[in-house]
C-alpha positions in Angstrom: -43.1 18.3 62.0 -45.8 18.3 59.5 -49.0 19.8 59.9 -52.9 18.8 59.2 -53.8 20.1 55.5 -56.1 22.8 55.9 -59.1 22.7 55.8 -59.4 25.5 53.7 -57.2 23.9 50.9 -58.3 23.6 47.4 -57.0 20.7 45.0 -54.5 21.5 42.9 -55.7 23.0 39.2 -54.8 20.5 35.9 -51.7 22.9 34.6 -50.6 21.8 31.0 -46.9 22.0 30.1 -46.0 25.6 28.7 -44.1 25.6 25.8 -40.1 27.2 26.8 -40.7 25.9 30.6 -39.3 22.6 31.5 -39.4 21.9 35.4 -37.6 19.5 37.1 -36.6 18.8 41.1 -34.5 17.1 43.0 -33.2 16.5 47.0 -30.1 19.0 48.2 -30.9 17.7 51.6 -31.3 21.6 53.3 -33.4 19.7 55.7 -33.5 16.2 57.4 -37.0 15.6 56.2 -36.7 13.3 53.3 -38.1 14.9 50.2 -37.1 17.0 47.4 -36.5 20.6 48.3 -34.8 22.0 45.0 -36.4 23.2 42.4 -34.6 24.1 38.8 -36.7 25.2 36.1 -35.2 26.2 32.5 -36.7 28.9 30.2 -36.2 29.2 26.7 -33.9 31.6 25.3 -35.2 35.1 25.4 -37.5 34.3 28.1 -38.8 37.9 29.4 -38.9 38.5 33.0 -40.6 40.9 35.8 -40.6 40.8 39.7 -41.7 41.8 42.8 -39.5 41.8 45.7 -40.0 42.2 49.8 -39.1 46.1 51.4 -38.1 44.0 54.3 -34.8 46.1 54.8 -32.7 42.8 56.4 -33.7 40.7 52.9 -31.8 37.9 51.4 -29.0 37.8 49.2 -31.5 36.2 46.9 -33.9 39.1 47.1 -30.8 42.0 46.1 -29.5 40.0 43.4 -33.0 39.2 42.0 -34.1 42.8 42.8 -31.1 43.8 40.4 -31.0 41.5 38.0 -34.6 41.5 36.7 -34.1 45.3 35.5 -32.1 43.4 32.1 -35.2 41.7 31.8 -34.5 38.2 30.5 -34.4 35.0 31.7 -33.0 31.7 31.6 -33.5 29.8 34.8 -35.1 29.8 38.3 -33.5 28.0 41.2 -35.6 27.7 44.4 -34.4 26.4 47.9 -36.4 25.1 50.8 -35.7 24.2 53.9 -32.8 27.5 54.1 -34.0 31.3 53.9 -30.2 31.9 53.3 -31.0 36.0 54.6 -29.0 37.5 57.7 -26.0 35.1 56.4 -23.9 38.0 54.9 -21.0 37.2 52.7 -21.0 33.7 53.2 -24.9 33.9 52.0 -24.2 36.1 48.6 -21.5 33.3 47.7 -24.1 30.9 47.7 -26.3 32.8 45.3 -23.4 33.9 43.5 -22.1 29.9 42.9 -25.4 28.6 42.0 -25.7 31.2 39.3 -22.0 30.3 37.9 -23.5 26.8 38.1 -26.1 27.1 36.3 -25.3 30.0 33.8 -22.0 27.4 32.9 -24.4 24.6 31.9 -26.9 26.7 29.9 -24.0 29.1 28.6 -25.6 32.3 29.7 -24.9 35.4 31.3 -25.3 35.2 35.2 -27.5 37.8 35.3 -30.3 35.8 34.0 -30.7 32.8 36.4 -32.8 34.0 39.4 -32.3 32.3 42.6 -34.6 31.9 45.6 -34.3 30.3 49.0 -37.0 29.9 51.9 -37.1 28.7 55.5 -35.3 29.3 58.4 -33.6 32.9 59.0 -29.7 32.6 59.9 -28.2 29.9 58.2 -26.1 30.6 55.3 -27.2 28.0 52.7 -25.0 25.0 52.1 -22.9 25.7 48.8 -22.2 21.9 49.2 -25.8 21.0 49.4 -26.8 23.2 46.6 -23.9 22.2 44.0 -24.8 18.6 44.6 -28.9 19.5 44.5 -28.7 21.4 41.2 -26.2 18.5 39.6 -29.1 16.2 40.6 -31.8 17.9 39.1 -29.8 18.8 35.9 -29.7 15.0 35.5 -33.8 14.7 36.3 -36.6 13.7 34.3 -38.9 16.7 33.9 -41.7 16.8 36.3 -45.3 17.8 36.7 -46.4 21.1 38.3 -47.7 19.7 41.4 -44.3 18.2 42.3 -42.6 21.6 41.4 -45.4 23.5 43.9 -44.6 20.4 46.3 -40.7 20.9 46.7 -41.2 24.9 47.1 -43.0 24.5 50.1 -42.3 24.7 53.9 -45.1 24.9 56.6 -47.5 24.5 53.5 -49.9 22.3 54.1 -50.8 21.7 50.5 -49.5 22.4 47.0 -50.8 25.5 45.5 -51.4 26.4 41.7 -53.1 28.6 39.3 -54.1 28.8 35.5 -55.8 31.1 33.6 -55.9 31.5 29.8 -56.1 34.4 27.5 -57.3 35.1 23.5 -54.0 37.2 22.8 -53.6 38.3 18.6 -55.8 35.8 17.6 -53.9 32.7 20.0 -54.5 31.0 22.9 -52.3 31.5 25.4 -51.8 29.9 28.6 -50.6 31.2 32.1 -49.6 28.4 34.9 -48.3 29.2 38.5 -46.8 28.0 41.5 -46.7 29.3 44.9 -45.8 28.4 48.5 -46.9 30.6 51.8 -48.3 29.8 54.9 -47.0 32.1 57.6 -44.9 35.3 57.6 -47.4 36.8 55.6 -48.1 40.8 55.2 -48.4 42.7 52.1 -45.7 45.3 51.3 -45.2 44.5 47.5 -45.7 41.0 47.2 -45.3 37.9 49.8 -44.2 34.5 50.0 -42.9 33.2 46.6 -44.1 32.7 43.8 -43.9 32.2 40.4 -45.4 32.7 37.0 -45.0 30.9 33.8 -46.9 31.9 30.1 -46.0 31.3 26.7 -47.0 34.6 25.6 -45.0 37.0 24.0 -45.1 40.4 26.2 -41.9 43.0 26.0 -40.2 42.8 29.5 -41.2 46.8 30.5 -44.7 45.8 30.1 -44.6 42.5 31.7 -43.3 45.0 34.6 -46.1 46.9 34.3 -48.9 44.5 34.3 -47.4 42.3 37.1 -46.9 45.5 39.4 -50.6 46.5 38.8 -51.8 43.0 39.5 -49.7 42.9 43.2 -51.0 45.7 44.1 -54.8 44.5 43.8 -53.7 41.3 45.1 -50.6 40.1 46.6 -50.9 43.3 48.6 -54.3 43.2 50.1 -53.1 39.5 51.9 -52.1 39.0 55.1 -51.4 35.9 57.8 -50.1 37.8 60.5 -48.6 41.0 59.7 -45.5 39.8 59.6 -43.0 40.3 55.9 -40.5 38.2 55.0 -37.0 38.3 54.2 -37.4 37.0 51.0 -41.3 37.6 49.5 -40.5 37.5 45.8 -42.7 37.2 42.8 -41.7 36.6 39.4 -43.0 36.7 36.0 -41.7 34.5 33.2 -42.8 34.6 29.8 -41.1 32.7 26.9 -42.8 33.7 23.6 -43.5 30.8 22.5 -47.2 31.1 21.8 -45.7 33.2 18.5 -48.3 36.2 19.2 -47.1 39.7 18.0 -45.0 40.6 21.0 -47.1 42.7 23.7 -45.6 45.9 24.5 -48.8 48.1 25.5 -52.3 48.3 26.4 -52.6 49.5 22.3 -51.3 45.7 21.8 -54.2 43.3 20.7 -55.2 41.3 23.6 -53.5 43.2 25.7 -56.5 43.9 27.9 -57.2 40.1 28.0 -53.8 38.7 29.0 -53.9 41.7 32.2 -57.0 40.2 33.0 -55.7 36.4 33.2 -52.5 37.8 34.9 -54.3 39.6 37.6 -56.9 36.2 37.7 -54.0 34.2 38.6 -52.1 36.5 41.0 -55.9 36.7 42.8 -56.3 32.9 42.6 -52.7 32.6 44.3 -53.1 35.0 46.8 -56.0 33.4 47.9 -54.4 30.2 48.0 -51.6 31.6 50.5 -54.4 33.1 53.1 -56.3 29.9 53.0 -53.2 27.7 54.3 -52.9 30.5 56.3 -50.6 28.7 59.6 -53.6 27.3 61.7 -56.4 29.0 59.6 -59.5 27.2 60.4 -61.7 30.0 58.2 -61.2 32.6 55.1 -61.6 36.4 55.7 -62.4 38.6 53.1 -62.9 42.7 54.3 -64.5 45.2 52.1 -63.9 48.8 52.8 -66.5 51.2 50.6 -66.8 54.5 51.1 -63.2 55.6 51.7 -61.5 58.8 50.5 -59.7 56.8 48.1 -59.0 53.2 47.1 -55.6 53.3 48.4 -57.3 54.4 51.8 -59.7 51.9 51.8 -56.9 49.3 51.7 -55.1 50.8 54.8 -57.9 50.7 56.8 -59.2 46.7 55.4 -55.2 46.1 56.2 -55.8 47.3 59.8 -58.9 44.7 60.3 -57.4 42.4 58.5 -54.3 42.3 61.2 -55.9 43.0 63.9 -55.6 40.1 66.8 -58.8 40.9 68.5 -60.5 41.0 65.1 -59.1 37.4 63.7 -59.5 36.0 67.2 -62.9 37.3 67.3 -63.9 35.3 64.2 -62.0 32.2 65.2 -64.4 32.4 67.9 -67.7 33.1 65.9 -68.2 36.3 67.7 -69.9 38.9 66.2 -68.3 41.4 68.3 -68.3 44.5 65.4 -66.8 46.8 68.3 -63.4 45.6 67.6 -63.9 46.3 63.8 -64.8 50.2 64.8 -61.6 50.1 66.9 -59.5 48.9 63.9 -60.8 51.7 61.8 -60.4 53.9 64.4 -56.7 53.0 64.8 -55.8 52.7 61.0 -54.4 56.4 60.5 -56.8 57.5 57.6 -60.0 59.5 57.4 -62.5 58.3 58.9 -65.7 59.8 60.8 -67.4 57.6 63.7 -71.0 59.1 63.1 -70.8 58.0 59.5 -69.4 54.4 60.1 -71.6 51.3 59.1 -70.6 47.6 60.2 -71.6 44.3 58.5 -71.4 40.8 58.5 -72.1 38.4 55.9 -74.3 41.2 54.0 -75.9 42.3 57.6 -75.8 45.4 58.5 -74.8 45.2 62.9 -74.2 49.2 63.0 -75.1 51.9 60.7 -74.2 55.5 60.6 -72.3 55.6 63.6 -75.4 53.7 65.8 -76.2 50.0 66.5 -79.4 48.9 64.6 -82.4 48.9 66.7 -83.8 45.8 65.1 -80.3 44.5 64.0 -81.0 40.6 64.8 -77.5 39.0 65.4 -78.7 34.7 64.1 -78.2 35.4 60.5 -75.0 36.7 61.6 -73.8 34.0 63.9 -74.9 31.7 61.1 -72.5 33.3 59.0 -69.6 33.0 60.9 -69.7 29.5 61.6 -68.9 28.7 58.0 -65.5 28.6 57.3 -65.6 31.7 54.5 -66.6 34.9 56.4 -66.9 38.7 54.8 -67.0 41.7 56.9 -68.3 44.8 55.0 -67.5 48.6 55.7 -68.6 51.6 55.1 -67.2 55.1 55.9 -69.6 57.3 53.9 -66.7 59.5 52.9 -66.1 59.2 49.2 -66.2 56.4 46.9 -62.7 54.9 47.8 -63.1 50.8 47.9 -61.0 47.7 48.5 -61.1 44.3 49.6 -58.3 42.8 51.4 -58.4 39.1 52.6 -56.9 37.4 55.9 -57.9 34.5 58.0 -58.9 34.0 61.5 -56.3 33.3 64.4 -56.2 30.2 66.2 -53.7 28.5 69.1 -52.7 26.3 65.5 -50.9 29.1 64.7 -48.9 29.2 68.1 -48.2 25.6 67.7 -46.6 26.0 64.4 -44.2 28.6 64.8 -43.5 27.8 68.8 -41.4 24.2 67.0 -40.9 25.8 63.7 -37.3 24.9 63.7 -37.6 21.9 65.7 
């Protein structure tokens, strides 16, 4: 069933082609729903590679071999699947990986090892080694396509395509960084969520590409969530191909390092953002900022515990200013925290400060605030100078709706 766009989306960015990335998709037919749900993009040879995969302990087959296969760092193709999670599918699911690879590695004559494969949607279902043969055949024989198309076929209860660009003055050449994601439910940060992917033509040695992208999740990626809830087969991945012809980066000593961390961590932001704001029946865009916390890492627990807390999100789907359950999600995070020394906000308006309500605190500029559709709560423990900003959005009965016919 498909759902209203939200109204939260943002158009999708103007992403050029990147030199070493040629995209292309095509219809396996996982789903009876009439559009292209493959995705095959090839890489140039000697295509570097990093990832972040989902700690969910039941993840796909997809999610292991990836989760193994990035450590030799190189890559030559990336196979998504919608419409088919292919995780809890056991033997029968690791063929399927395991046969698309052979595919793919026999046309492009390289080693397994180097095409990565992903698959979203429904838990259970080993994915169709049929469907996918035929799929990938298909798309072999396709014309390349635009980015939008290749965000379009990843998607499942997305309500819009979602993409990213940023670009970067790396040894004296421009460099350009283009992405694709899909995510709309199942969303909880522990490493990365929902996939996505990465593309630049800048040169940048695969342990450092490691490096950087792991960095980035952690400021971004990981301070997202939907609904507490992380998937079977969250996985991020970072391609670059080289073919920009910058000296290769292997360090932060590397000129323009600094600059092409920057535009990774832009996009990764930009994405994350993108997932919250089709967040399944979001109707408004949360972002919670923690000051004052022992340490950042703190502060990010304790914006994670807002962040997923019903009464919180339900609370700002109704345009409540009800700052009591924000107190009892700090209270309940598990980190350091001192109730005399708390101090509320809304919007940039203080409700509470230092553990007492605000005699004159005036609650209109607040309720103005929260009927717009982006909302910031503010914290302050008075502790240290730990900070962090996580982002979530509200919870509405859309979200019941979607996922009570989600495989219907």
């Amino acid at each position: 069933m498909a759902h209203p766009v939200s109204p939260l989306a943002r158009p999708f960015p103007a992403i050029p082609p990147i030199a070493g990335v040629t995209p292309r998709v095509a219809r396996a037919g996982y789903k009876d729903w009439g559009r292209c749900d493959l995705t095959f993009i090839e890489l140039a040879e000697g295509t570097a590679v990093a990832g972040v995969f989902t700690r969910n302990i039941c993840c796909s087959s997809e999610v292991e071999l990836g989760r193994q296969n990035v450590a030799q760092g190189h890559a030559r193709a990336l196979v998504v699947n919608a419409g088919n999670s292919n995780a809890f599918t056991g033997y029968r699911g690791r063929e399927a990986v395991e046969a698309i690879m052979a595919q793919v590695s026999a046309h492009l004559g390289c080693p397994q090892e180097q095409v990565f494969v992903s698959s979203t949607g429904v838990i259970g279902v080993p994915l169709p080694k049929d469907k996918a043969k035929a799929g990938i055949e298909a798309a072999l024989l396709a014309e390349p396509c635009d980015w939008q198309a290749a965000a379009e076929t990843i998607g499942t209860t997305d309500t819009f395509a979602k993409g990213a660009m940023a670009k970067a003055v790396v040894d004296g050449r421009t460099v350009t960084l283009g992405a694709i994601i899909k995510g709309s439910g199942m969303i909880a940060p522990d490493m990365a969520t929902m996939l996505g992917y990465i593309f630049t033509d800048a040169a940048v040695e695969p342990g450092f590409l490691q490096q950087l992208l792991s960095a980035a999740n952690q400021r971004t990626f990981s301070c997202i969530t939907v609904d507490s809830d992380t998937s079977t087969s969250d996985t991020v991945l970072a391609f670059a191909t080289g073919a920009a012809g910058n000296a290769p980066l292997s360090s932060f000593d590397s000129p323009g390092a600094d600059a092409f961390a920057a535009a990774l961590e832009d996009v990764c932001r930009q994405m994350a953002h993108l997932v919250v704001r089709d967040g399944e029946g979001a109707q408004k865009f949360i972002a919670v900022t923690v000051s004052g916390a022992v340490s950042d890492e703190s502060a990010r627990k304790i914006g994670l515990a807002i962040a997923n807390s019903p009464l919180v999100k339900t609370a700002i789907a109704g345009e409540d200013a009800n700052w009591g359950r924000v107190v009892m999600a700090v209270g309940k995070a598990g980190e350091p925290a001192d109730r005399d020394r708390l101090s509320i906000g809304f919007g940039g308006t203080w409700a509470a400060r230092e553990g007492q309500p605000l005699a004159d605190y005036d609650e209109a500029p607040v309720a103005a605030h929260l009927k717009g559709q982006d909302i910031s709560i503010e914290v302050d423990l008075g502790l240290g100078d730990g900070r962090a900003t996580v982002w979530t959005c509200d919870l509405t009965h859309g979200y019941i709706s979607i996922n009570a016919d989600y495989r219907s």
